[in-house]
Backbone of each chain as ProteinMPNN parsed JSONL, in Angstrom:
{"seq_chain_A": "XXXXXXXXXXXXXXXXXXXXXXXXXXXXXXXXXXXXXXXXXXXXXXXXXXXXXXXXXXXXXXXXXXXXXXXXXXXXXXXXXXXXXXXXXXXXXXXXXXXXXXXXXXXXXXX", "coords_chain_A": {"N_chain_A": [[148.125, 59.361, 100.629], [146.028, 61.553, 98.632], [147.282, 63.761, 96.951], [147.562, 65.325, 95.002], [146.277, 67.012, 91.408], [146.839, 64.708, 89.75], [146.152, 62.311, 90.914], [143.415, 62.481, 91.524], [139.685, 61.855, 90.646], [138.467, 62.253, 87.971], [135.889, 63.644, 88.245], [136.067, 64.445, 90.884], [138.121, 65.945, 90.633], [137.179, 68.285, 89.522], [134.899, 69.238, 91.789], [136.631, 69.641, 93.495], [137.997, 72.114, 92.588], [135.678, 73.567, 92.11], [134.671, 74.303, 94.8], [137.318, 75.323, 95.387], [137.17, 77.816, 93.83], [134.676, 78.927, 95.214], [135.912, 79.381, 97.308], [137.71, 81.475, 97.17], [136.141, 83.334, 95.928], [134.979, 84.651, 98.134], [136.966, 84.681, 99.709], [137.945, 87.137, 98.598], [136.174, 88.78, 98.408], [135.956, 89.252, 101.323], [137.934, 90.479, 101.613], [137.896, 92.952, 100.237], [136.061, 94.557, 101.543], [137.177, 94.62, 104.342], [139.223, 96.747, 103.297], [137.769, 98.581, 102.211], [137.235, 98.994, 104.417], [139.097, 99.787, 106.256], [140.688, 101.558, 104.801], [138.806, 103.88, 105.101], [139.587, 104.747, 107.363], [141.956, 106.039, 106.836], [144.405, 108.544, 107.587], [147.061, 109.599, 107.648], [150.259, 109.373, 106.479], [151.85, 107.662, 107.292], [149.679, 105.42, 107.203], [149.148, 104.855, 104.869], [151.251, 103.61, 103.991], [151.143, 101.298, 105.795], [148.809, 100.507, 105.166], [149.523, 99.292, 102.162], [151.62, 97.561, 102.672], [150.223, 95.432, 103.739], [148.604, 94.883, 101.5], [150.47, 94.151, 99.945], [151.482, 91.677, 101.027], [148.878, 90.042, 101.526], [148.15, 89.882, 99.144], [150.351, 88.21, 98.041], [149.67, 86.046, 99.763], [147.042, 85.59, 98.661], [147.645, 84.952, 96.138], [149.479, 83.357, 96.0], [147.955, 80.793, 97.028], [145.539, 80.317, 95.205], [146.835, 80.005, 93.144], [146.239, 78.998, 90.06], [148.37, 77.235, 88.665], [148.93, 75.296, 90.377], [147.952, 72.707, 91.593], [144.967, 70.873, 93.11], [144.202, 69.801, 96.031], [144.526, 67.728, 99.407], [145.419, 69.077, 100.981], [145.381, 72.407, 100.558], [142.259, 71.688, 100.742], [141.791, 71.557, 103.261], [143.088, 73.803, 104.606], [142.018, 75.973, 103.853], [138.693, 75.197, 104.834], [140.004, 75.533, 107.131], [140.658, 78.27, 107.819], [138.091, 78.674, 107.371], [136.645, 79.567, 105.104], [135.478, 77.56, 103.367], [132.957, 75.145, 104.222], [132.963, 71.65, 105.545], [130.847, 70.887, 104.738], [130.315, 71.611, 102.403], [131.456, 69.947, 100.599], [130.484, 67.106, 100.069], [130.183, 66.18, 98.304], [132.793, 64.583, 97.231], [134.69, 62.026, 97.928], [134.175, 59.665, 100.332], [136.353, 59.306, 102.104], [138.234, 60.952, 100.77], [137.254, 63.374, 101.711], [137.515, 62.809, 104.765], [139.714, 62.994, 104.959], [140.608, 65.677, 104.345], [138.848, 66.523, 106.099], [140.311, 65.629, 109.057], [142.783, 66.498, 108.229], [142.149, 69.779, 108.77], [140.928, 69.787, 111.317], [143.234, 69.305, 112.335], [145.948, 70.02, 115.183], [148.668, 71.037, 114.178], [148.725, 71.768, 111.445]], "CA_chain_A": [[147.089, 60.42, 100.621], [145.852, 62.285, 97.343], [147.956, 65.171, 97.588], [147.416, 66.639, 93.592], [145.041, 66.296, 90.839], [146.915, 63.539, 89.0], [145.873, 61.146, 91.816], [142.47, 62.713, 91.912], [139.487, 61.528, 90.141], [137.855, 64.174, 86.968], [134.934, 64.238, 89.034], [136.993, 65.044, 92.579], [138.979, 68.093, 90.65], [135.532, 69.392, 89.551], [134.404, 69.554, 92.658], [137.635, 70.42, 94.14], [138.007, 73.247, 91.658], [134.348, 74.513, 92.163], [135.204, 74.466, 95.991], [138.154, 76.319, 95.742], [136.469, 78.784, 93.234], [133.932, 79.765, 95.993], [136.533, 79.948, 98.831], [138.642, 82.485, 96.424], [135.57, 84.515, 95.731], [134.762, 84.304, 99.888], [138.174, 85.191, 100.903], [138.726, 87.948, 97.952], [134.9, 89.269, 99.267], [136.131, 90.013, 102.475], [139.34, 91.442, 101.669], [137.739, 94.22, 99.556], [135.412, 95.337, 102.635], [137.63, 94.9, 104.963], [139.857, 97.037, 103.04], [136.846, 99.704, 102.312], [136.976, 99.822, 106.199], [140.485, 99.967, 106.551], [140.797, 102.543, 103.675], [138.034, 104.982, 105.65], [140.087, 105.372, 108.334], [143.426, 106.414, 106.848], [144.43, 109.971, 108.238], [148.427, 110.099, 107.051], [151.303, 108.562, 105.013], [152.271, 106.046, 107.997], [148.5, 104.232, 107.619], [149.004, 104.892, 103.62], [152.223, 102.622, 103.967], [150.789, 100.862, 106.123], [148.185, 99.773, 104.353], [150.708, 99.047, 100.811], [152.664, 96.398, 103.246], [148.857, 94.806, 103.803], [147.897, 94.672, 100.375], [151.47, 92.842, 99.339], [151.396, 90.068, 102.034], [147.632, 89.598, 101.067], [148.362, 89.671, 97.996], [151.262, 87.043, 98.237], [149.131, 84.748, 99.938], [146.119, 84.798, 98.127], [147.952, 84.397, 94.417], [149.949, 81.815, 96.386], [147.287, 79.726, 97.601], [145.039, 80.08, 94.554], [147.307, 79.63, 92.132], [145.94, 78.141, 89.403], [148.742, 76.18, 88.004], [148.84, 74.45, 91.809], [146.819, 71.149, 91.784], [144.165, 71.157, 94.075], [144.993, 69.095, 97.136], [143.385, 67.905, 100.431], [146.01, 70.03, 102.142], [144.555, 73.274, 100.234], [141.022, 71.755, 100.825], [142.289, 71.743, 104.824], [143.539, 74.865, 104.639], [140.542, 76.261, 103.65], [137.994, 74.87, 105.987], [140.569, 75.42, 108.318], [140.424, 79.247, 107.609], [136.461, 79.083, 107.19], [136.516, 79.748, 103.584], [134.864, 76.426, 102.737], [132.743, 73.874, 105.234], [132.66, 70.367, 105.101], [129.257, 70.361, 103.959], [130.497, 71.948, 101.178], [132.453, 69.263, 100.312], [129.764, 66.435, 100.759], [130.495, 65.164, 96.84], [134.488, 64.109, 97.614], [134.508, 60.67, 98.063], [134.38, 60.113, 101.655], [137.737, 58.832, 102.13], [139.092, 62.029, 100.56], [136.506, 64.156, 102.787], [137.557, 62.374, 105.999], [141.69, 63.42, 105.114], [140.726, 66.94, 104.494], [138.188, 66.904, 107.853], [141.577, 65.441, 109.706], [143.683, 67.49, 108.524], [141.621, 71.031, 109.24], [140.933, 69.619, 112.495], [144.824, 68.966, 113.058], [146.774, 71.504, 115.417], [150.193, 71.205, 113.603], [148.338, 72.174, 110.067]], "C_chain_A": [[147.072, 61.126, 99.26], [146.217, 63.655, 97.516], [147.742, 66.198, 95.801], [146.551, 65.682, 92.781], [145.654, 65.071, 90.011], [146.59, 62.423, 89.673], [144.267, 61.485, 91.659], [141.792, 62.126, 90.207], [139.002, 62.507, 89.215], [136.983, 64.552, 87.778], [135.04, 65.207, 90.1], [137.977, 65.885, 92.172], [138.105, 68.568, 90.233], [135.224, 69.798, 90.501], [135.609, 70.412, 93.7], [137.728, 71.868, 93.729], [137.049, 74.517, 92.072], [134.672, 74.873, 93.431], [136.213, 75.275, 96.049], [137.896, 77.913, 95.126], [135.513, 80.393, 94.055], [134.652, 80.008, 97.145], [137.148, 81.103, 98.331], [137.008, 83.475, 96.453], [135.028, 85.311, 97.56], [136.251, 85.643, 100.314], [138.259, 86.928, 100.013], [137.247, 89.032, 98.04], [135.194, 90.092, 99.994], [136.96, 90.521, 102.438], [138.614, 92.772, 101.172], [136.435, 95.146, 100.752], [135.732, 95.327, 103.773], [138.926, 95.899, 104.28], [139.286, 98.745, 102.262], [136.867, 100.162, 103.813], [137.861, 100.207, 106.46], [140.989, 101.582, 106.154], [140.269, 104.148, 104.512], [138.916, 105.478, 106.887], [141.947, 105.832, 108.177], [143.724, 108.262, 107.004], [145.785, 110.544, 107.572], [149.039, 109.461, 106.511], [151.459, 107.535, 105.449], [151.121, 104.914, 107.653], [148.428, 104.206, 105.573], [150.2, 103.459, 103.471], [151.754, 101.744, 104.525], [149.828, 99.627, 105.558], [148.765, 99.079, 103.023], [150.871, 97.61, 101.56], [151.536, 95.113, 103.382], [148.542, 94.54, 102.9], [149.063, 93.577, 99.896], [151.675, 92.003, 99.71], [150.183, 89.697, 101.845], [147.772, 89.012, 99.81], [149.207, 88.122, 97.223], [150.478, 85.805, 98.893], [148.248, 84.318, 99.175], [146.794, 83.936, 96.611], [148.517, 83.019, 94.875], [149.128, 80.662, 96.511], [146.225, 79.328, 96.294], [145.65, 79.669, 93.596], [147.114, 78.713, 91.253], [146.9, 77.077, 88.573], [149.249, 75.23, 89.493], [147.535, 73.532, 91.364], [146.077, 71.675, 92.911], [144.504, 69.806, 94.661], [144.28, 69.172, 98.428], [144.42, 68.649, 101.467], [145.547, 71.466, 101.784], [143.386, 73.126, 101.218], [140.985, 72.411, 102.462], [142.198, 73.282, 105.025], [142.357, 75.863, 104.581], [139.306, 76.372, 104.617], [138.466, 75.497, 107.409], [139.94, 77.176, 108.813], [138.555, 79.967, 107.517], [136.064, 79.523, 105.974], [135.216, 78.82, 102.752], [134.417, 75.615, 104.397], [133.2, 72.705, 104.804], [131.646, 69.759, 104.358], [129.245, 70.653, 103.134], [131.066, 70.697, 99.81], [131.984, 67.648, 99.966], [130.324, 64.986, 99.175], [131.899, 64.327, 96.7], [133.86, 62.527, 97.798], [135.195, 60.79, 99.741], [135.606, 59.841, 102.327], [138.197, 60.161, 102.015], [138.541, 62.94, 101.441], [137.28, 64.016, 104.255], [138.876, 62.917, 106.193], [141.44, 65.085, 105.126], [140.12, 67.255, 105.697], [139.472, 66.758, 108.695], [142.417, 66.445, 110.168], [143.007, 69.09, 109.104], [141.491, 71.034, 110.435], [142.593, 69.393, 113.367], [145.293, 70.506, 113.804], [147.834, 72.307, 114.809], [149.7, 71.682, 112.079], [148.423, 73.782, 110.062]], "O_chain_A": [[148.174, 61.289, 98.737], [145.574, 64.518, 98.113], [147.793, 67.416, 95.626], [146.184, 64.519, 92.952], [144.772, 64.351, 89.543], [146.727, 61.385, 89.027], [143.678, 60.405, 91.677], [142.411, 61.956, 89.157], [139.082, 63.677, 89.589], [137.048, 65.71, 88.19], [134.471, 66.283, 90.282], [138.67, 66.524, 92.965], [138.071, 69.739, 90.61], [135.138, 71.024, 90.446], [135.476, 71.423, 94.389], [137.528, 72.753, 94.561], [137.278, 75.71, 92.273], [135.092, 76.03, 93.409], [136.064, 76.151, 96.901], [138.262, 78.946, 95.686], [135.474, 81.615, 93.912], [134.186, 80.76, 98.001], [137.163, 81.981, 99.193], [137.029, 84.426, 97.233], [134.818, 86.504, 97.779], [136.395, 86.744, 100.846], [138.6, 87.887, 100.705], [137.448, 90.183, 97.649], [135.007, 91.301, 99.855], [137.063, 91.335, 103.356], [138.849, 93.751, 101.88], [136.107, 96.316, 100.558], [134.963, 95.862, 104.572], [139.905, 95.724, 105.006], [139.989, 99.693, 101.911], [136.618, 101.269, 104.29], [137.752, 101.264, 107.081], [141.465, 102.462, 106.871], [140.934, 105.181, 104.579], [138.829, 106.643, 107.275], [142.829, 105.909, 109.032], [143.04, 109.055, 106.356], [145.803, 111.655, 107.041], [148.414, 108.677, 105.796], [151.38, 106.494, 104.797], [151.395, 103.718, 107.749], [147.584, 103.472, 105.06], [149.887, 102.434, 102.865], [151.783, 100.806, 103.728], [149.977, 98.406, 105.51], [148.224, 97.98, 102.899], [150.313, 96.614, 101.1], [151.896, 93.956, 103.167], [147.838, 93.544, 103.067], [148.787, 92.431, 99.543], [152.147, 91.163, 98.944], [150.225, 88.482, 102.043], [147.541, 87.843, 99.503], [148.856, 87.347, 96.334], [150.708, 84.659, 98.508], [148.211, 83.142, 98.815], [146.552, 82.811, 96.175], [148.232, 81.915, 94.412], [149.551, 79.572, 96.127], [145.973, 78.127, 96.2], [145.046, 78.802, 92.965], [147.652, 77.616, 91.408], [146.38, 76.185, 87.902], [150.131, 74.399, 89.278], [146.432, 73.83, 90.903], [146.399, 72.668, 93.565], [144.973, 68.869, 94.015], [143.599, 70.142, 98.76], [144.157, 68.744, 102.666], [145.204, 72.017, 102.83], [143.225, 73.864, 102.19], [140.372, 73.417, 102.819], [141.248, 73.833, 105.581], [141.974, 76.445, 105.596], [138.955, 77.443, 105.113], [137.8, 75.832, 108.389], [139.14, 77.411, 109.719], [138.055, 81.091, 107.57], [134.896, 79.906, 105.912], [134.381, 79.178, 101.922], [135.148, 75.5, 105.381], [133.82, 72.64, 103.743], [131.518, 68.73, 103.694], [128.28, 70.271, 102.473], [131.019, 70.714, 98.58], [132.879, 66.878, 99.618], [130.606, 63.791, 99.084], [131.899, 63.36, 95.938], [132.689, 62.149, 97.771], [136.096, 61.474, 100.228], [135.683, 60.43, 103.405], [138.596, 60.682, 103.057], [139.413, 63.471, 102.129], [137.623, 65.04, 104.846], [139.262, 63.283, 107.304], [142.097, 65.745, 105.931], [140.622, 68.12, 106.414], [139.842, 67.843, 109.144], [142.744, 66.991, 111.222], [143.635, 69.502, 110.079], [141.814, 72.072, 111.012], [142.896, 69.353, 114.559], [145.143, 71.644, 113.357], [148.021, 73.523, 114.789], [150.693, 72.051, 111.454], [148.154, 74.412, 109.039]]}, "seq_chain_B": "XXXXXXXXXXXXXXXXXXXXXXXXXXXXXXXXXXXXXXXXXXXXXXXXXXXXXXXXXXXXXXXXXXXXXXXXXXXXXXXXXXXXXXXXXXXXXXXXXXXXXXXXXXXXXXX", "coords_chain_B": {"N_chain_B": [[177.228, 123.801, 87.316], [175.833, 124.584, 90.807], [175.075, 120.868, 92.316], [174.757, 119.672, 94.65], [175.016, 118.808, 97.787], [177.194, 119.439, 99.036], [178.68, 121.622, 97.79], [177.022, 123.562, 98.355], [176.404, 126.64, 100.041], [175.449, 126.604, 103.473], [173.493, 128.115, 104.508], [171.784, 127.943, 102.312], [171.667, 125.227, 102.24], [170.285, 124.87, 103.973], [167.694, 126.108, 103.346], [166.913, 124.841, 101.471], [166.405, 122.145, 102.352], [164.111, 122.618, 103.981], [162.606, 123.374, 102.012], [162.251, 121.244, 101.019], [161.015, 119.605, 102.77], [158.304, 120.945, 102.996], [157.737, 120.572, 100.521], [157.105, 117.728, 100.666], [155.669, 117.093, 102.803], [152.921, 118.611, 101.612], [153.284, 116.432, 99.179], [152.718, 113.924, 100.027], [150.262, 114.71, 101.725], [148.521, 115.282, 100.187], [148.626, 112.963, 98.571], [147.306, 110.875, 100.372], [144.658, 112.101, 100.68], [144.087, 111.405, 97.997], [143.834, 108.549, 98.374], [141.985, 107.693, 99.862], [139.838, 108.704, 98.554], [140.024, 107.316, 95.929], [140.192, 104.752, 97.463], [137.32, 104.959, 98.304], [136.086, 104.436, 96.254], [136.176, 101.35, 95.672], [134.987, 98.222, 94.931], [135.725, 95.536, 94.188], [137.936, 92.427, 93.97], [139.888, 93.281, 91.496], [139.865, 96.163, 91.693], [141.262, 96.231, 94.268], [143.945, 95.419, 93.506], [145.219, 97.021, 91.764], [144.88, 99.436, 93.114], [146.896, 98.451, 95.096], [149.152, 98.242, 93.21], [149.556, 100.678, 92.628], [150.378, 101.836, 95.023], [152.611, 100.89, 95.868], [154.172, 101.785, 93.182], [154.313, 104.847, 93.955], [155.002, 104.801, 96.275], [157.631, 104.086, 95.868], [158.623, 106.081, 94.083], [158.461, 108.331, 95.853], [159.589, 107.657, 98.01], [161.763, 107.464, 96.856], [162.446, 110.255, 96.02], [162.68, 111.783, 98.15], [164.751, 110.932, 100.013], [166.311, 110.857, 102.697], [169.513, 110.145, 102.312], [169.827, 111.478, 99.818], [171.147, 114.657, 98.654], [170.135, 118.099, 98.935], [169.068, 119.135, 95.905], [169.652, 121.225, 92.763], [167.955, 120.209, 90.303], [166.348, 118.622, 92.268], [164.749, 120.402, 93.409], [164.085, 122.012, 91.149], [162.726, 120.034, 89.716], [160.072, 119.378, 92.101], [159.331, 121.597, 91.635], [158.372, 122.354, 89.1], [156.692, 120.093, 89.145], [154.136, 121.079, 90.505], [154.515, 121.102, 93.698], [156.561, 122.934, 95.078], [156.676, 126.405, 95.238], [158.516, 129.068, 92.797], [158.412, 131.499, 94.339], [158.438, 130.471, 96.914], [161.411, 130.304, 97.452], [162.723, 132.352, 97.208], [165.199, 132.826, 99.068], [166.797, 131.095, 98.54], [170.446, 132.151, 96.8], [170.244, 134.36, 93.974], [171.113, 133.484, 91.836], [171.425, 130.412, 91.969], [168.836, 130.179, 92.368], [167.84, 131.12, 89.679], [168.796, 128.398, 88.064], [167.379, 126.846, 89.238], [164.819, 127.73, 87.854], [164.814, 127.498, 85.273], [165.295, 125.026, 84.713], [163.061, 124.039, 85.643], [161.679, 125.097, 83.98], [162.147, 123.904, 81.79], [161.236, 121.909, 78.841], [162.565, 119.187, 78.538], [163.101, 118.199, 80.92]], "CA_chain_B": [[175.728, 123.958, 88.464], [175.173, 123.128, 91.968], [174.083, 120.05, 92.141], [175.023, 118.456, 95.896], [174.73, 119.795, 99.59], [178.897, 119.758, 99.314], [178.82, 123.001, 96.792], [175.792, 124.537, 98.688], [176.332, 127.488, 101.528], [174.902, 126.099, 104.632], [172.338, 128.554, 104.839], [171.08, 127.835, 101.471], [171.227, 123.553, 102.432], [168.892, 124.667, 105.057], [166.533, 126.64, 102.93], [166.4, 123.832, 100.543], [165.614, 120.914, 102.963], [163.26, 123.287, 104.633], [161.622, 123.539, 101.17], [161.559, 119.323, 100.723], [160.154, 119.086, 103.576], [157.096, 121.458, 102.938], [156.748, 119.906, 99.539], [157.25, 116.358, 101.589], [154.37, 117.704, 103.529], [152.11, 118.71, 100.775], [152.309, 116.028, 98.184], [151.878, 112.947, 100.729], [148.961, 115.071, 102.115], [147.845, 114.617, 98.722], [148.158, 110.993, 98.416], [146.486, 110.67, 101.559], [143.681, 112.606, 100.023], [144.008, 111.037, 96.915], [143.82, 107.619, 98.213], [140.453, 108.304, 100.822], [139.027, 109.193, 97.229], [140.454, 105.996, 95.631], [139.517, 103.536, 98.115], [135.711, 104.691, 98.694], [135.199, 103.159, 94.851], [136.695, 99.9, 95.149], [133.936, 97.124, 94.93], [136.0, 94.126, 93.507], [139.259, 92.621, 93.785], [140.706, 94.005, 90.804], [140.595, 97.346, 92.071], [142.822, 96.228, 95.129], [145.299, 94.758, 93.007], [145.323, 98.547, 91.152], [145.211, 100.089, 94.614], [148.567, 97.791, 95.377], [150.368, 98.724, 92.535], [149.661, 102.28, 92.757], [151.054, 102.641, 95.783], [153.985, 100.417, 95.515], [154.842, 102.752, 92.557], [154.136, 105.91, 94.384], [156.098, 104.611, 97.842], [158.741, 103.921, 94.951], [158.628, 107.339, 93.418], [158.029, 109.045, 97.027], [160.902, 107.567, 99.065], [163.391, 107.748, 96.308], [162.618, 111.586, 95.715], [163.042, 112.646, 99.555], [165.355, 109.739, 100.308], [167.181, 111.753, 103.165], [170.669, 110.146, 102.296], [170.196, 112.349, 98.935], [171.762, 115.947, 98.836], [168.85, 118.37, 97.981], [169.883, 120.035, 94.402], [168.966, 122.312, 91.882], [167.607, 119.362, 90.026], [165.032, 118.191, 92.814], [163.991, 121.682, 93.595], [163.752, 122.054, 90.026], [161.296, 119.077, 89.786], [159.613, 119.626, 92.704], [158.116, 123.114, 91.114], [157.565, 121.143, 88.076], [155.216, 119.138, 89.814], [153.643, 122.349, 91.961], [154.22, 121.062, 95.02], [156.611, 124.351, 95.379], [156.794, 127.905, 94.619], [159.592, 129.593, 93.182], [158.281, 132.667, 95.074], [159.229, 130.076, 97.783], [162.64, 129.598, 97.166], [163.063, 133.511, 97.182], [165.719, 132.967, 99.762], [168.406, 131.021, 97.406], [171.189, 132.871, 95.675], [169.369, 134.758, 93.002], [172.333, 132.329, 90.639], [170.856, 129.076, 92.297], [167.225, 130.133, 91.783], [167.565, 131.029, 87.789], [169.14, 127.477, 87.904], [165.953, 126.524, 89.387], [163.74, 128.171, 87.768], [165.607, 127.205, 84.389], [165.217, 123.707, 84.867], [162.057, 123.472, 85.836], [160.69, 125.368, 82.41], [162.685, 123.045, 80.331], [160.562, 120.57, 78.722], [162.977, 118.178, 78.165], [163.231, 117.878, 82.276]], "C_chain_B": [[176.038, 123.532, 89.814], [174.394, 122.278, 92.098], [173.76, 119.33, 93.946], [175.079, 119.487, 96.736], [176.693, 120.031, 99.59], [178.967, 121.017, 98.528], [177.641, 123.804, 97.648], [176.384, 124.984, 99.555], [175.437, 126.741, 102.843], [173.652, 126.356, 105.153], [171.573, 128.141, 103.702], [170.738, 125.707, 101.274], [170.011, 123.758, 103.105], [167.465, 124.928, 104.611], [165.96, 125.596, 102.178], [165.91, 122.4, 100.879], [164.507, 121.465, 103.916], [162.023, 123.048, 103.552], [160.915, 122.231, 100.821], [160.531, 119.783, 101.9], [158.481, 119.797, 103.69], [157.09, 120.933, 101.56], [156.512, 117.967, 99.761], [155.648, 116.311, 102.236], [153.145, 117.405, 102.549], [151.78, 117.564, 99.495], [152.296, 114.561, 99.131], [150.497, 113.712, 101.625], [147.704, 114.83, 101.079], [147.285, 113.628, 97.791], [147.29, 110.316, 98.96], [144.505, 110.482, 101.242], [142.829, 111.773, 99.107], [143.367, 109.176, 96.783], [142.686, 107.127, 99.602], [139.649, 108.056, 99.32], [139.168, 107.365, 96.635], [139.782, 105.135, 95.989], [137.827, 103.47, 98.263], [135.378, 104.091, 97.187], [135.71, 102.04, 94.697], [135.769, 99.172, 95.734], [134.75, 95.463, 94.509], [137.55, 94.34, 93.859], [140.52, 93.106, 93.042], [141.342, 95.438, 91.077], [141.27, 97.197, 93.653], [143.337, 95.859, 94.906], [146.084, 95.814, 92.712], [145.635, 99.325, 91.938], [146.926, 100.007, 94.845], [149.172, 98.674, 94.596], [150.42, 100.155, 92.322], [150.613, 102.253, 93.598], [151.929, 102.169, 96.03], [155.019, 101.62, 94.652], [154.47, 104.144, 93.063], [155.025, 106.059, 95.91], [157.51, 104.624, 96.918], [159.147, 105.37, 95.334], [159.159, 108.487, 94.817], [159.827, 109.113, 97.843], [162.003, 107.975, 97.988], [163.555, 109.549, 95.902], [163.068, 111.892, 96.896], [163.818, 111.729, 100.164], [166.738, 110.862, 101.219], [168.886, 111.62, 103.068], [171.375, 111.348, 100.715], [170.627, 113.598, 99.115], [170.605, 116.086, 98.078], [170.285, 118.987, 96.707], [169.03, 120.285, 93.581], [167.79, 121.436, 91.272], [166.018, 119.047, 90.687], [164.443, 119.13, 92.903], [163.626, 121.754, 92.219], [161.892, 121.03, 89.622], [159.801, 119.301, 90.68], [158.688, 121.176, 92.019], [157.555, 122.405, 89.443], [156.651, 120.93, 88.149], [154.388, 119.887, 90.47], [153.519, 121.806, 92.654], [155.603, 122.148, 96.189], [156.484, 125.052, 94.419], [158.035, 127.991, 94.404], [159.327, 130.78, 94.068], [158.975, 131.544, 96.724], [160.603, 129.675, 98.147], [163.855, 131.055, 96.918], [164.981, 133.546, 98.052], [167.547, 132.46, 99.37], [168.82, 132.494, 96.997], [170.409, 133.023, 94.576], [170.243, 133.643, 91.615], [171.374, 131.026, 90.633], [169.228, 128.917, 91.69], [166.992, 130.127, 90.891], [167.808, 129.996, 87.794], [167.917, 126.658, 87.641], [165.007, 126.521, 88.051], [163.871, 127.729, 86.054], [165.413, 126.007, 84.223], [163.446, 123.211, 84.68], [160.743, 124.144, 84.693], [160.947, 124.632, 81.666], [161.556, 121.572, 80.328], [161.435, 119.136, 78.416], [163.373, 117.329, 79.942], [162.337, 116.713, 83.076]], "O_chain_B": [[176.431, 122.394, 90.073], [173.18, 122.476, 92.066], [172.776, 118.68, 94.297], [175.164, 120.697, 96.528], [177.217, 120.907, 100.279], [179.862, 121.607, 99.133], [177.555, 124.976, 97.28], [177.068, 124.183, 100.192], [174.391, 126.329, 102.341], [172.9, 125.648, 105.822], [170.42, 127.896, 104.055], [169.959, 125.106, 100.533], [168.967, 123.121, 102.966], [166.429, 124.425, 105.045], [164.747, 125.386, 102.158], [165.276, 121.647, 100.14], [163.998, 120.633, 104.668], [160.883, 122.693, 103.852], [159.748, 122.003, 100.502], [159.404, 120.25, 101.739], [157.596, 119.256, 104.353], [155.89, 120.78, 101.333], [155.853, 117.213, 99.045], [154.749, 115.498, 102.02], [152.492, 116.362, 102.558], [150.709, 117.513, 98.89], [151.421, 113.896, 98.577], [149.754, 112.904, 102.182], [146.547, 114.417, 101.144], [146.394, 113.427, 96.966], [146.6, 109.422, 98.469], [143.634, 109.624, 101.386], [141.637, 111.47, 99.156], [142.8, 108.622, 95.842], [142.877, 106.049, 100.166], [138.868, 107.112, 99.198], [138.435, 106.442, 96.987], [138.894, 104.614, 95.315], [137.15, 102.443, 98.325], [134.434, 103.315, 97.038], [135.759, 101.596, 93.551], [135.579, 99.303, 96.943], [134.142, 94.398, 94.618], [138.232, 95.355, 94.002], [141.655, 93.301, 93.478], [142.482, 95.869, 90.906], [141.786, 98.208, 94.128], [143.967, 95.416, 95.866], [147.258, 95.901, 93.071], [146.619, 100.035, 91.728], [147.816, 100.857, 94.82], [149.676, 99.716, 95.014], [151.406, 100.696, 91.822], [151.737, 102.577, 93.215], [152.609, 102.967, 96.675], [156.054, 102.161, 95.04], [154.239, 104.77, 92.029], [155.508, 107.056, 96.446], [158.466, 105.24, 97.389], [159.715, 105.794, 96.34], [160.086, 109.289, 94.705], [160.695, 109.953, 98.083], [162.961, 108.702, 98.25], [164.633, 110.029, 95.55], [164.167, 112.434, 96.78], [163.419, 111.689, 101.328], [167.702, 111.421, 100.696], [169.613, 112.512, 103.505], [172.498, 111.803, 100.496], [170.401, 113.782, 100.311], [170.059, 115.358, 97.248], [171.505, 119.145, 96.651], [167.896, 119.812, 93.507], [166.653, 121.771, 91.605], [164.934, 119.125, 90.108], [163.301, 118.999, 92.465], [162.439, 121.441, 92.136], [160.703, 121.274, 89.418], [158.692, 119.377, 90.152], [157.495, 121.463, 92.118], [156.438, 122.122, 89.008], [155.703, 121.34, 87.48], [153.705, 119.207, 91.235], [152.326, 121.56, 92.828], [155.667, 122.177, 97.418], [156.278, 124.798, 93.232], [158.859, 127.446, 95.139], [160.359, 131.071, 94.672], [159.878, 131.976, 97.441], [160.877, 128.841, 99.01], [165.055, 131.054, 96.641], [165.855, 134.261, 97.562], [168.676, 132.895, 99.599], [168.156, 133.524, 96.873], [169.852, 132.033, 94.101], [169.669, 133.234, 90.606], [170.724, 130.635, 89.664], [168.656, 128.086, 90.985], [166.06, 129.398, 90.551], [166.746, 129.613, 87.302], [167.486, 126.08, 86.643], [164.597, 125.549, 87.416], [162.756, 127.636, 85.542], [165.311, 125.872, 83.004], [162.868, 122.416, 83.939], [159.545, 123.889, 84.576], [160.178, 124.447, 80.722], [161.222, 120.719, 81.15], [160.846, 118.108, 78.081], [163.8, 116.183, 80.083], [162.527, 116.504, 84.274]]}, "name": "protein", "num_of_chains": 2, "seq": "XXXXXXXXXXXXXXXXXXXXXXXXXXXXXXXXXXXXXXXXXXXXXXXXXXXXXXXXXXXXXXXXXXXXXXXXXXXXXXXXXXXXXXXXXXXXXXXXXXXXXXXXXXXXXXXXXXXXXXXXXXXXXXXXXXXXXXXXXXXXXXXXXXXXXXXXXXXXXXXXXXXXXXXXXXXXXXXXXXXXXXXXXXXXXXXXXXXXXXXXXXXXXXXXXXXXXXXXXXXXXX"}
C-alpha cells in the first residue's frame, strides 16, 4: 500500500497536498467558531482552564496530523474522510487504486 | 524579614491568606473578563494559537503565585500590591513592622 509520498506519484502528492490543505483549513474553520461559542459562555476560572486543556489537545492533534514534514499518506487521506474533513469526491483525481485504499480504510471500524 | 508562614503569628498567617485569597478572587475575575473580551475577536486560527499560549502562560504565572503549598510572605503580598490586585489599606491588620516590609517592597523598582 502507498503509505508516503516517496511511493506516490508528483501528480498524487499534488492532489494529496491540495486535499489535505482544504481539510486543514475545514477542520481549523470549525475550531475557531466552535471556540467563539465556547469562549461566550465562560463565566469563571474552572471554564477558563478548562478551555486552556482544549486548546492544547487540539492543538496537539491538529499540528500532529498536519504536520508538514509528515508525507501525505492514504492513512491521513482515511483519516480525514473518516472525520468528514474531506469526501471521496474530493479525491476523484487519485488514481483509483489509491482512492479505493483510502475509501477502505475510512470505511474500516478498527481505523 | 519575614519571609515564611513558620516566622509569622498565626493571626497574621490568617490575615495574609485571607488577603491571597481576595486578590485570588479579583485577578482571575479579571482574566475571566479579560478573556470574554479576547475571545469575541478571534476570527482565524492564529489567534487561537495566541489565545493558547496566553493562557498556558497565565495558568503558569497564576498557579505558581497562589500555589497553596507556598507560605504567604512579605514578598507575595508585596507583589500582589504591585500588581493592584491589593490594598495596603488592606493589610492594615499586619504588624505595623510586617506592613513597612510590605509596603517597602512593593515601591522598590528593582522588585
Amino acid at each position: 500500500m502507498k503509505t508516503n509520498t516517496q511511493q506516490w506519484t508528483e501528480t498524487e502528492q499534488k492532489i494529496a497536498q491540495e486535499a489535505l490543505k482544504k481539510a486543514y483549513t475545514r477542520e481549523t474553520e470549525a475550531l475557531v467558531a466552535e471556540i467563539n461559542q465556547k469562549a461566550s459562555q465562560i463565566t469563571q476560572i474552572s471554564d477558563i482552564w478548562a478551555l486552556n486543556d482544549y486548546l492544547n489537545s487540539r492543538r496537539y492533534s491538529i499540528d500532529g496530523k498536519y504536520d508538514s514534514r509528515e508525507s501525505a499518506s492514504v492513512f491521513l487521506l482515511a483519516q480525514l474522510v473518516k472525520e468528514k474533513w474531506l469526501t471521496l469526491d474530493e479525491l476523484t483525481d487519485l488514481t483509483p487504486s489509491t482512492r479505493a485504499k483510502v475509501a477502505a480504510l475510512a470505511k474500516s471500524q478498527f481505523f
